[in-house]
C-alpha positions, -999 to 999 in steps of 0.1 A, spaced: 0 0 0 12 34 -8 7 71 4 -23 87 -13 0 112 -35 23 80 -45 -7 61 -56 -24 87 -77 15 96 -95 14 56 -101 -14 59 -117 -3 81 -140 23 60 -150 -6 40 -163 -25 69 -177 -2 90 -193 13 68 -224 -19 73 -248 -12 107 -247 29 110 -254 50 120 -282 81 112 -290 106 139 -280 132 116 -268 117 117 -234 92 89 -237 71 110 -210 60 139 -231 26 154 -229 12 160 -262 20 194 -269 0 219 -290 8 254 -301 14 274 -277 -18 286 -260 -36 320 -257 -36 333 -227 -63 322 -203 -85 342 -175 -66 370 -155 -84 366 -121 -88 398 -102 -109 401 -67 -138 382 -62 -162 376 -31 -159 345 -10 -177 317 -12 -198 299 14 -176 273 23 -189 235 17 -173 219 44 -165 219 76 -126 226 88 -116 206 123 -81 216 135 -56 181 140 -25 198 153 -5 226 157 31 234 138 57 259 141 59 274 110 54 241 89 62 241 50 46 207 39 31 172 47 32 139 33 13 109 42 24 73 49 6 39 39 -5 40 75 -23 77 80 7 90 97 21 123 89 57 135 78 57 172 85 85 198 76 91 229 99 109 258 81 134 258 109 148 222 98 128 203 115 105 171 104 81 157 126 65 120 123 29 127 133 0 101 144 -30 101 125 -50 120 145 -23 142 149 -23 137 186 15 126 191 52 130 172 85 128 175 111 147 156 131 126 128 165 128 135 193 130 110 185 162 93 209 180 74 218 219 84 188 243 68 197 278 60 160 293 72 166 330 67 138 348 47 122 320 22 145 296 37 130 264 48 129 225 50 109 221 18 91 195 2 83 161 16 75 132 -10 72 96 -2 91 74 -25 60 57 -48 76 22 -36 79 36 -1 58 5 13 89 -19 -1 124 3 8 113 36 29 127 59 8 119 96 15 130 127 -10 130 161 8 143 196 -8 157 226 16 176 260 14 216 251 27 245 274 27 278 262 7 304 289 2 294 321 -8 257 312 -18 228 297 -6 206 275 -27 184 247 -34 190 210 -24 173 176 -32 180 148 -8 168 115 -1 175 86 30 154 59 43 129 64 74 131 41 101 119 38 132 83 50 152 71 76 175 70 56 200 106 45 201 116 73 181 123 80 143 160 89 120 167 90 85 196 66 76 217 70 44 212 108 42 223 117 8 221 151 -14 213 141 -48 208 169 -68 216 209 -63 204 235 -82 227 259 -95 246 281 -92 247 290 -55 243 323 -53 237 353 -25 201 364 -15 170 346 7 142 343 -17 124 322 -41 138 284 -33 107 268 -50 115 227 -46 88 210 -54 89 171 -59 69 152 -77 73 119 -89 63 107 -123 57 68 -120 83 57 -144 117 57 -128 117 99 -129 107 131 -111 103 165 -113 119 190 -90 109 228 -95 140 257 -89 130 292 -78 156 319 -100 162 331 -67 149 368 -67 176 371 -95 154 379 -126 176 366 -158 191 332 -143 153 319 -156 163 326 -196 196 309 -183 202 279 -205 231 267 -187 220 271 -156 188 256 -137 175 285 -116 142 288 -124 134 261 -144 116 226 -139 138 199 -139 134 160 -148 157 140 -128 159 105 -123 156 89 -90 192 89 -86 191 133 -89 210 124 -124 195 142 -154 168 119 -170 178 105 -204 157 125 -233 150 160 -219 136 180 -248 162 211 -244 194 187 -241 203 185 -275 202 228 -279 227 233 -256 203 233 -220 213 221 -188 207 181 -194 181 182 -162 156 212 -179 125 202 -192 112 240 -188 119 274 -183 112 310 -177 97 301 -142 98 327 -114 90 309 -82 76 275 -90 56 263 -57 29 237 -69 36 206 -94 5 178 -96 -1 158 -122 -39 157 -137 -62 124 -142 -54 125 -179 -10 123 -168 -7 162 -176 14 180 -156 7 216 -139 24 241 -119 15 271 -97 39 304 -97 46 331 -81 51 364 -98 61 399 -89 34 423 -76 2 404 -95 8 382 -121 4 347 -102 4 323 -125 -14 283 -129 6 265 -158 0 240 -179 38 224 -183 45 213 -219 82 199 -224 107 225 -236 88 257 -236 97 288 -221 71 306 -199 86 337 -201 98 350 -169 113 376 -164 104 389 -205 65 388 -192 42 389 -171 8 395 -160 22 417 -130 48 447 -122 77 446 -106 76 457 -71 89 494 -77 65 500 -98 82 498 -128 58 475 -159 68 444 -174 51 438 -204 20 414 -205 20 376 -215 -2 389 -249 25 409 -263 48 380 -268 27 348 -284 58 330 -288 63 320 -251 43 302 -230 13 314 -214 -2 307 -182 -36 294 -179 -48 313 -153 -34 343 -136 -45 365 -106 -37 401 -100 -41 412 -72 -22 382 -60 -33 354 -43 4 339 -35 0 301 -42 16 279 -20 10 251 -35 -10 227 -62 -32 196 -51 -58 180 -79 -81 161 -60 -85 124 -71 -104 113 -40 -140 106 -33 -150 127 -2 -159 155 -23 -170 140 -53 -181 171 -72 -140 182 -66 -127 155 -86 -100 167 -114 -100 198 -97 -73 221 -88 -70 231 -52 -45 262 -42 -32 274 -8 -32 315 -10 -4 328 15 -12 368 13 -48 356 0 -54 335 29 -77 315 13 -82 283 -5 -87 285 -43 -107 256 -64 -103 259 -101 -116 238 -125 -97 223 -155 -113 210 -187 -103 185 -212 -83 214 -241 -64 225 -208 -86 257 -200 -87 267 -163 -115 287 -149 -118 298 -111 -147 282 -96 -144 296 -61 -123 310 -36 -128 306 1 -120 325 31 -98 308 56 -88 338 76 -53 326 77 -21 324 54 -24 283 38 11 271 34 2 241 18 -31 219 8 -29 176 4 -51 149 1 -53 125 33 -59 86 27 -96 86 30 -104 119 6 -103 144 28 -86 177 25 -60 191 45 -51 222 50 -15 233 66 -13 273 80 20 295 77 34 308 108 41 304 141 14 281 161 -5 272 132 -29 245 126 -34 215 104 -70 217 95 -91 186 79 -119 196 53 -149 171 54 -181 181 34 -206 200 56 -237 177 61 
C-alpha cells in the first residue's frame, strides 16, 4: 500500500502513455501550439464554504506534509525540523538526522514526497535551502525512514542528490517541489532566486523545472538537451515554481509566483519557455511594468493568472471521493490571499476559477489525506493543520 500522492502519481504512470509523443523523453505530454492566454483573475467575493474545517494539530511554522501507507504524517518545519505525526495528529517525535537548513527569509525544510515504492524500501526525498560557500541554494536529498514515534524515528543513508545551480547570495524564491512521475523519474521545480535573468539561463537551472531520475541524475531525453540546456531542464522561464501535480489524464501543472500580481497556474509542456522575467501579468515591485503575456505569443502562457495576488503555495488536484463534485479539480493554498482556491480544469487545458474561500489565515500548503479528505497546513508560528470534510 502506498501514500495517497504516491498512488495517484502511479497511476499516472498508467494513464499517461496514450497521450505521449516522441521527443526523446518517452514522458512527453502532447503538446499543442502554444496557448492564448487564459482568465486573469482579479478580486472576487468569497464563497460559502462547503465543508467543515476541524483543527488536528498545531506546527511551528510548517512548510509541507506527506502521508504514509498507515495515515501517519511527515511534516516539515521551516526551521529544519520534520516531525512523524499520528493520525490523529495527537503525538510525534522529531526525525533525526536532518541535514543543516539555511532558514533565513524564504528559507525552509521544503518539500516532503514519499518514494511511490515507499511500502517496499522507505525511501523519502526532501528539498531545503543550505549554505555552501558564498551562496545559498536549493538541495534535493533522499534517506530511508526508520523507526516510530514511540521509540523514536531517524533518517539513515542521508544523501544530497541533486543541487540546483549556481549557488548564489540572496534569501528568496527556493521553490522545490517534488513530484514523482511513476516511471523511474521526477520533477523537481527551482525558484531563480529573486535574480530575474538566471530563468532565460540555459546553462543554468534556476528557475526552471527539472526532470531528474531517482538517482538526482538528469533523465535520459530531456527535450532542451540537444540545444545546448542544462541536461536536467525540461522547462523554463519560471519565477518561483511552488505547486507541481499531475492531472487524471497524466498532464502535468504548476502554480507560480510572480512579482506584484501576475500569479500564475501553468499547464507544463516539455521545452517551452514561460517567459519569466520577458512577461508577465504583473509589475515589478517598484512599480516599474513588465510587459504582459499577450505581447509576446511566442512563449508560453499561463492558464490562469491572478492580480491582485493570491500567492499560491501550492497545487493539489483532488482524485479522491470525499468531495465527489471536486474531482479533477485544482485546489491552491493562498499565502497573502489567505484562502483556498478551487479551479476547475477542462479537457483542451482551459482553467476557470470556480471559487475562492476565506480561511482567515495564510495556507502554506493543501494535500489529500488517505480517506479523501482535505488538508489544509497554516503558515506561521502556532499554526494549525485543518481537515476539510463536506458539511452535512
Amino acid at each position: 500500500m502506498h501514500s495517497v500522492r504516491s498512488s495517484r502519481r502511479r497511476a499516472v504512470a498508467f494513464l499517461v502513455p496514450a497521450l505521449l509523443v516522441a521527443c526523446g523523453a518517452g514522458r512527453a505530454v502532447a503538446a499543442p501550439a502554444t496557448a492564448a492566454q487564459g482568465p486573469i483573475v482579479g478580486e472576487r467575493p468569497f464563497a460559502p464554504k462547503p465543508f467543515v474545517a476541524t483543527p488536528v494539530a498545531r506546527f511551528e511554522s510548517p512548510w509541507a506534509m506527506a502521508f504514509l501507507p498507515d495515515g501517519r504524517m511527515l511534516v516539515t518545519q521551516k526551521a529544519g525540523r520534520m516531525l512523524l505525526v499520528s493520525a490523529d495528529g495527537k503525538q510525534r517525535t522529531a526525525v533525526a538526522g536532518m541535514p543543516r537548513v539555511a532558514p533565513a527569509g524564504q528559507g525552509a525544510l521544503g518539500e516532503v514526497v514519499l518514494h511511490p515504492d515507499f511500502a517496499r524500501n522507505g525511501l523519502v526525498y526532501f528539498s531545503y535551502s543550505e549554505s555552501k560557500g558564498a551562496g545559498q541554494g536549493t538541495a534535493l536529498a533522499r534517506a530511508r525512514l526508520v523507526g516510530d514515534i514511540a521509540r523514536g524515528a531517524r533518517l539513515d543513508g542521508l544523501k544530497v542528490i541533486y543541487r540546483a545551480h549556481p549557488y548564489v547570495s540572496g534569501e528568496g524564491q527556493y521553490a522545490g517541489r517534488i513530484l514523482f512521475t511513476g516511471d523511474g523519474h521526477l520533477f523537481f521545480s527551482t525558484g531563480e532566486r529573486q535574480k530575474f535573468t538566471p530563468a532565460q539561463d540555459p546553462k543554468g537551472t534556476l528557475g526552471k523545472i527539472l526532470r531528474l531520475n531517482e538517482d538526482g541524475t538528469p533523465a535520459p531525453g530531456n527535450p532542451l538537451a540537444a540545444k545546448g540546456f542544462d541536461p536536467a531542464i525540461w522547462s523554463y522561464g519560471h519565477r518561483n515554481p511552488l505547486g507541481l501535480a499531475f492531472d487524471a489524464t497524466g498532464r502535468l501543472w504548476e502554480t507560480e509566483m510572480g512579482p506584484r500580481g501576475g500569479d500564475e497556474l501553468n499547464l507544463i509542456l516539455p521545452g517551452r519557455n514561460y517567459g519569466w522575467p520577458l512577461v508577465s501579468n504583473g509589475d515589478n515591485y517598484d512599480g516599474t511594468p513588465i510587459p504582459r503575456h499577450a505581447t509576446r505569443p511566442d512563449l508560453e502562457a499561463p492558464r490562469l493568472s491572478w492580480n491582485p495576488s493570491i500567492s499560491p503555495a501550492n497545487l493539489l488536484i483532488y482524485s479522491g471521493a470525499m468531495f465527489p463534485g471536486w474531482k479533477g479539480e485544482a485546489l491552491i493554498g493562498g499565502l497573502s490571499g489567505r484562502m483556498l482556491i478551487r479551479v476547475t480544469i477542462d479537457a483542451d487545458g482551459n482553467a476557470r476559477e470556480a471559487a475562492r474561500y476565506d480561511m482567515g489565515a495564510r495556507i502554506r500548503a493543501v494535500d489529500q489525506g488517505p480517506d479523501g479528505a482535505i488538508y489544509l497546513l497554516e503558515d506561521g508560528s502556532n499554526a494549525r493543520l485543518l481537515r476539510l470534510t463536506p458539511r452535512r
